[in-house]
N, C-alpha and C positions, 0 to 999 in steps of 0.2 A: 532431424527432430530436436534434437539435445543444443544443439546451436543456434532453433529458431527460440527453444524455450530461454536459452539465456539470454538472447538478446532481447528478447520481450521484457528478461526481469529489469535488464541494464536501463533499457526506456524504462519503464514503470520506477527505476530507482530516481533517473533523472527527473521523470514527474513528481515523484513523490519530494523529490529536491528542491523544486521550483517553490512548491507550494510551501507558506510559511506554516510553523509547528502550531499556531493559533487554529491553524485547522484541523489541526490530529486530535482525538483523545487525549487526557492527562492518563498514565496509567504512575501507580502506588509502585509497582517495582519492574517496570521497562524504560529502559531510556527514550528518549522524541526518538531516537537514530533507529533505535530496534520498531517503535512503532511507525516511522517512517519505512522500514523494510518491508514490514506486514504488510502496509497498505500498498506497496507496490508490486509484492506476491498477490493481491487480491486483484488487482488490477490487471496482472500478467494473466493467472488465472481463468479471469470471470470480464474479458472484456466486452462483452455484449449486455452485461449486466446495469440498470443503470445507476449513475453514479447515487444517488442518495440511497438505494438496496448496498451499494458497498460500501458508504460509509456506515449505514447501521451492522455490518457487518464485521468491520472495523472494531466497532464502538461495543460488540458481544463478545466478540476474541480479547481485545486489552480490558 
C-alpha cells in the first residue's frame, strides 16, 4: 500500500512537472515547487476526481 501510494505521488509530481507554472495558482507565501507538490498530492489522492473539481481545489488550499 505504502509503495503504491508513493508512486502515485512520484507520477503526480512528474505531472505536476510537465505542466508549466502559468497553470498553478500564484500563492503570496508558497513557492510554484511547493504549489506544484500540492497539486500532485491532490492528484495522487483524488484521481477519479475531475480535473477542474481539483484545480478549484488547488486554488482553496494555496
Amino acid at each position: 500500500m505504502n509503495t503504491i501510494r508513493t508512486l502515485a505521488l512520484l507520477v503526480g509530481c512528474a505531472a505536476a512537472a510537465a505542466c508549466s507554472s502559468a497553470n498553478l495558482p500564484e500563492s503570496q507565501k508558497l513557492s510554484s515547487q511547493k504549489v506544484g507538490e500540492i497539486a500532485a498530492r491532490i492528484e495522487a489522492q483524488y484521481p477519479n476526481l475531475a480535473q477542474d473539481k481539483r484545480d478549484e481545489v488547488l486554488r482553496v488550499v494555496v
